[in-house]
MARGU-96256 format. One record per atom (N, C-alpha, C): x, y, z. Coordinates in steps of 0.05 Angstrom, whole numbers, padded with zeros to 5 digits, always signed. Last residue first. Layout:
MARGU-96256
XYZ ...
//
This chain:
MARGU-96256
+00795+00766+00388 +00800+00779+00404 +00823+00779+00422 +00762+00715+00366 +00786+00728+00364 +00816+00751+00379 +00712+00716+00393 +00743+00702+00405 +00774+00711+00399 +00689+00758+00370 +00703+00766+00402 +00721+00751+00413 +00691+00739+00325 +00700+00762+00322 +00715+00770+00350 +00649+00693+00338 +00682+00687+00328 +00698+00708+00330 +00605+00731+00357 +00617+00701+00380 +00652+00705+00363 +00589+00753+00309 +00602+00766+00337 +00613+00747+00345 +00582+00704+00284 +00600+00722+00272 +00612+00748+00292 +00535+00685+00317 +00559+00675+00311 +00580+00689+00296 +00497+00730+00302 +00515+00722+00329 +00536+00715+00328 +00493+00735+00252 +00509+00756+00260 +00514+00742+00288 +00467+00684+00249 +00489+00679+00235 +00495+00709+00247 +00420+00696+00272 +00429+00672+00284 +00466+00681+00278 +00389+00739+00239 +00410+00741+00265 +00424+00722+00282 +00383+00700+00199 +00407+00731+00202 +00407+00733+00228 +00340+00675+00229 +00375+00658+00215 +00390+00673+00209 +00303+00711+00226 +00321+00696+00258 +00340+00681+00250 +00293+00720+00174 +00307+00741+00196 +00323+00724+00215 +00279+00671+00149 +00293+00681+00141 +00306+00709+00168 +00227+00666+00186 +00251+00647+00195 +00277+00664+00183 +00208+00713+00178 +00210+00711+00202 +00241+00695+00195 +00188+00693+00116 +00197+00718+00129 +00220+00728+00151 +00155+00650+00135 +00176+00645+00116 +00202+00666+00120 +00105+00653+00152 +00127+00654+00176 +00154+00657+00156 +00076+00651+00105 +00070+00679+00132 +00096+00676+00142 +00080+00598+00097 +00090+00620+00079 +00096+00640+00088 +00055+00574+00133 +00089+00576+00126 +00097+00595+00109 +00005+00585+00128 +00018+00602+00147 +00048+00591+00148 -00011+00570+00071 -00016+00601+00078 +00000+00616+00114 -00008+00517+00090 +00010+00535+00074 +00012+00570+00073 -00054+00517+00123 -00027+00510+00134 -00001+00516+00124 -00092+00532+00091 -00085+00548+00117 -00052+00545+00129 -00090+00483+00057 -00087+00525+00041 -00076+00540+00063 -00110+00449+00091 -00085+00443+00076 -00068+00470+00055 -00163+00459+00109 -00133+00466+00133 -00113+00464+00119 -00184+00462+00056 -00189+00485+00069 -00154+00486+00097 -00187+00406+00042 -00159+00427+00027 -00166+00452+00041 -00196+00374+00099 -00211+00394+00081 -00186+00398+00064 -00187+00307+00134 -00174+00332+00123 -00186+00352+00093 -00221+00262+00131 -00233+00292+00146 -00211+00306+00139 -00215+00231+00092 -00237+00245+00094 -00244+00265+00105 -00171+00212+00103 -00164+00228+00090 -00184+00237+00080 -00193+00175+00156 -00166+00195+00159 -00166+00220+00140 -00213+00144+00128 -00227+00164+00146 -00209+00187+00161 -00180+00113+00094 -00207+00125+00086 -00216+00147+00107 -00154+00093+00134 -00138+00114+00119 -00151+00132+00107 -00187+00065+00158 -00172+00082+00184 -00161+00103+00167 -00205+00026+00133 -00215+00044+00128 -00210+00062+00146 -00147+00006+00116 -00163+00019+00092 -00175+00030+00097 -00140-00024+00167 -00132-00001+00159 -00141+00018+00133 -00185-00063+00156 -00192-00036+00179 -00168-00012+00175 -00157-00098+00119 -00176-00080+00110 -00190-00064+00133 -00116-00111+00145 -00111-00091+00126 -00142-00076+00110 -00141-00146+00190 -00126-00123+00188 -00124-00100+00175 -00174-00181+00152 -00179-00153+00168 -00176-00136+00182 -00123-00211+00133 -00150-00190+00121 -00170-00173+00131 -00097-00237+00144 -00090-00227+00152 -00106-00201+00143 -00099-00299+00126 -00106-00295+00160 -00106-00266+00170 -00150-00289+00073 -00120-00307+00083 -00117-00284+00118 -00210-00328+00050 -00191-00299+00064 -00169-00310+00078 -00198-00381+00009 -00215-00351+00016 -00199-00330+00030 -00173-00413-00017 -00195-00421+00001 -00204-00403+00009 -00135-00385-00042 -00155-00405-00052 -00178-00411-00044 -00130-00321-00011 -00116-00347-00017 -00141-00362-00038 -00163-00271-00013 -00137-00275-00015 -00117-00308-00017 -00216-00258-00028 -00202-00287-00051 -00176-00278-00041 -00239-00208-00018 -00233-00225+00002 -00235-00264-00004 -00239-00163-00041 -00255-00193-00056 -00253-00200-00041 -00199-00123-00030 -00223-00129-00017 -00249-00138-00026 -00160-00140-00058 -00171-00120-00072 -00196-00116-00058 -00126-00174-00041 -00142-00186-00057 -00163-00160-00071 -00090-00155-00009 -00075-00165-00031 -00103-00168-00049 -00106-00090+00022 -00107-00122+00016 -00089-00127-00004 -00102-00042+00022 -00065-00046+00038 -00080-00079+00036 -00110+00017-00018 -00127-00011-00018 -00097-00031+00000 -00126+00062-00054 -00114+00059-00027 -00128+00041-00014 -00120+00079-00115 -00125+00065-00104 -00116+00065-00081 -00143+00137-00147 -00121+00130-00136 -00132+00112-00121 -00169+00166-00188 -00175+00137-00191 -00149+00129-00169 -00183+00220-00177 -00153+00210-00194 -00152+00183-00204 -00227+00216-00139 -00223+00233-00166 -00206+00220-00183 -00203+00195-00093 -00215+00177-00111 -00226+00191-00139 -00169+00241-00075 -00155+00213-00086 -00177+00204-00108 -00205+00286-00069 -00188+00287-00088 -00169+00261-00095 -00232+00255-00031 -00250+00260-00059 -00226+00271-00073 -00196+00257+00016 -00208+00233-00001 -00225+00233-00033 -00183+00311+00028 -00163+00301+00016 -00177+00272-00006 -00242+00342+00005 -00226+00329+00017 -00214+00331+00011 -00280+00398+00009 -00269+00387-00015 -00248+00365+00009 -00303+00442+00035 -00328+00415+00029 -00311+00403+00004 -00274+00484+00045 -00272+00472+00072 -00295+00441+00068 -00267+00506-00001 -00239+00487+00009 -00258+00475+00024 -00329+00504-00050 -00312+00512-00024 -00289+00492-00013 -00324+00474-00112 -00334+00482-00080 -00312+00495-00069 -00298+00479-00155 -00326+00483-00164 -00333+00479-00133 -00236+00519-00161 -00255+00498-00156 -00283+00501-00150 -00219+00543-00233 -00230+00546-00217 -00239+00527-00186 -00168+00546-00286 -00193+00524-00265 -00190+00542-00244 -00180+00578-00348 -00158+00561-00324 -00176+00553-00310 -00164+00649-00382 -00189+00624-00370 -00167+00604-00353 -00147+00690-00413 -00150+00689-00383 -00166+00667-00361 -00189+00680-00468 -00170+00686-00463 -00166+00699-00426 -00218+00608-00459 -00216+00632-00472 -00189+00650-00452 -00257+00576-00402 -00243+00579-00425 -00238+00607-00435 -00251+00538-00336 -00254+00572-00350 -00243+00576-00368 -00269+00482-00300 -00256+00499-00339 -00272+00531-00338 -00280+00473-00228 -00283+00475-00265 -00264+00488-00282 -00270+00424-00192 -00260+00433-00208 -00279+00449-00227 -00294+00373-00176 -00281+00386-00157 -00271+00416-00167 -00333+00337-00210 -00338+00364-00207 -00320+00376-00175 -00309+00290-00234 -00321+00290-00205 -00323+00321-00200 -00285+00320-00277 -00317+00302-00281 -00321+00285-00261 -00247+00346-00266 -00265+00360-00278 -00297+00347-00281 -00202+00310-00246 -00221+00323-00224 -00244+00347-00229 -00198+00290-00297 -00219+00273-00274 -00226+00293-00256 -00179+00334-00319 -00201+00323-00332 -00204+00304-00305 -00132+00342-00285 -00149+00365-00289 -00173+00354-00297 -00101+00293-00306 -00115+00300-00277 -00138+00315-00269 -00088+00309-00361 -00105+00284-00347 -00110+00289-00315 -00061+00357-00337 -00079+00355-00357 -00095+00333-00360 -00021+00346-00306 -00031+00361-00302 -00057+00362-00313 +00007+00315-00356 +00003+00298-00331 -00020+00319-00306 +00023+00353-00392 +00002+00330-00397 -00011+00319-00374 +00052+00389-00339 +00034+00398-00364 +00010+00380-00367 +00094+00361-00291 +00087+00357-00327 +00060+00364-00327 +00111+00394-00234 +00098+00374-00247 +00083+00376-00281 +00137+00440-00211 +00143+00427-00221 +00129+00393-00233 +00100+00478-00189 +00099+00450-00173 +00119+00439-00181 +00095+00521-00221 +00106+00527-00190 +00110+00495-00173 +00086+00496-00277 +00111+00513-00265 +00122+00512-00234 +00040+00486-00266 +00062+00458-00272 +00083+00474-00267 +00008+00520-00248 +00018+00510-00231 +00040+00488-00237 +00012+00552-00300 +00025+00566-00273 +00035+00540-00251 -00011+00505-00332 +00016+00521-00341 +00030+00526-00312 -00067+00513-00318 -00043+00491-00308 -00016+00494-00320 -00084+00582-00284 -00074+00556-00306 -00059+00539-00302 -00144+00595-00244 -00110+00596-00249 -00102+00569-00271 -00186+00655-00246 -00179+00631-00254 -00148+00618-00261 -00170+00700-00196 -00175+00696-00224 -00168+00666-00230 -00145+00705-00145 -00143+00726-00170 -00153+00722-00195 -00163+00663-00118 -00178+00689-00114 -00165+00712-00134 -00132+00620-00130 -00157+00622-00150 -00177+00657-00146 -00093+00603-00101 -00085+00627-00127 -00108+00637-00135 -00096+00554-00070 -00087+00584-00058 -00086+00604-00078 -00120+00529-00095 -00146+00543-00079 -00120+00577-00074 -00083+00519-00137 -00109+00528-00144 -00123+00538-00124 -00051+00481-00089 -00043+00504-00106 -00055+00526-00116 -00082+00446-00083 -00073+00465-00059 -00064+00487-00072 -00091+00408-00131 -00101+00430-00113 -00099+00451-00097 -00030+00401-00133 -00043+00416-00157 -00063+00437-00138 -00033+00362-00087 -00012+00392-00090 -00025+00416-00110 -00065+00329-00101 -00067+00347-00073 -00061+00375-00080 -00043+00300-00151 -00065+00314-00140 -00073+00341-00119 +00004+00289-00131 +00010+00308-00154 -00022+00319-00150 -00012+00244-00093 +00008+00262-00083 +00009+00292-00101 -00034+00206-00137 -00049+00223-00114 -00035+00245-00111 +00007+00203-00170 -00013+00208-00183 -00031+00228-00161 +00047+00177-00147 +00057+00206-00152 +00025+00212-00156 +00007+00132-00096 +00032+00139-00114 +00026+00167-00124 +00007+00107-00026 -00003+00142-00046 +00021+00136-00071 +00007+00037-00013 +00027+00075-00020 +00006+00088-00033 +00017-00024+00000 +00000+00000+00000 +00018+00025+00000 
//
């Protein structure tokens, strides 16, 4: 079991879009740029998360996506199963045909984690996942200062050993 790139490239795209979309519809150009993620690959995504309506198309000149709800009524989980991303930790695909004879000893285990992950990535909104960026970003600033002054300390400290 893993999130492959597909989910992971999901999220991000998103997160991306909520955080930009108040200026105007944002393009997957901008974000394949700022994410570094391929265009095409941007572009098949865009279309599923266009026909689980997470998303819409704004065409013509200045057009790009929009999302079609609010952050705080969009999951992490509806943006997986949008993608077709499987998060499935059976072997059998929860057929429960893991052996021949049927369920093998270790199946509902992995299928209570499935739905521990399911419920996990149901309650995270992209609403706290914009917030949480929106406040690294905020602090980004800060850190950059307190590491100048970190580094003039130390540059006093050596200056006075010198001494």
């Amino acid at each position: 079991m893993r999130l492959t790139t597909k989910g992971r490239f999901a999220v991000t795209a998103m997160i991306d879009l909520a955080l930009r979309q108040s200026e105007g519809p944002v393009t997957l150009a901008g974000i394949s740029e700022r994410q570094g993620i391929s265009l095409s690959y941007l572009e098949q995504l865009f279309g599923k998360l266009r026909r689980h309506e997470l998303v819409c198309s704004v065409r013509g000149p200045g057009g790009g996506y929009t999302l079609a709800r609010a952050t705080d009524l969009i999951s992490v989980a509806d943006v997986i199963i949008a993608v077709d991303e499987p998060l499935d930790a059976t072997q059998c695909g929860g057929k429960e045909d893991c052996r021949d004879e049927g369920r093998c000893m270790t199946h509902d285990l992995w299928s209570n984690l499935n739905k521990r992950m399911f419920e996990y990535l149901a309650s995270v909104s992209l609403a706290s996942l914009v917030e949480q960026q929106r406040e690294r970003l905020a602090c980004k600033p800060h850190q950059e200062i307190v590491f100048r002054e970190a580094r003039d300390c130390v540059s006093v400290a050596s200056f006075e050993a010198q001494a």
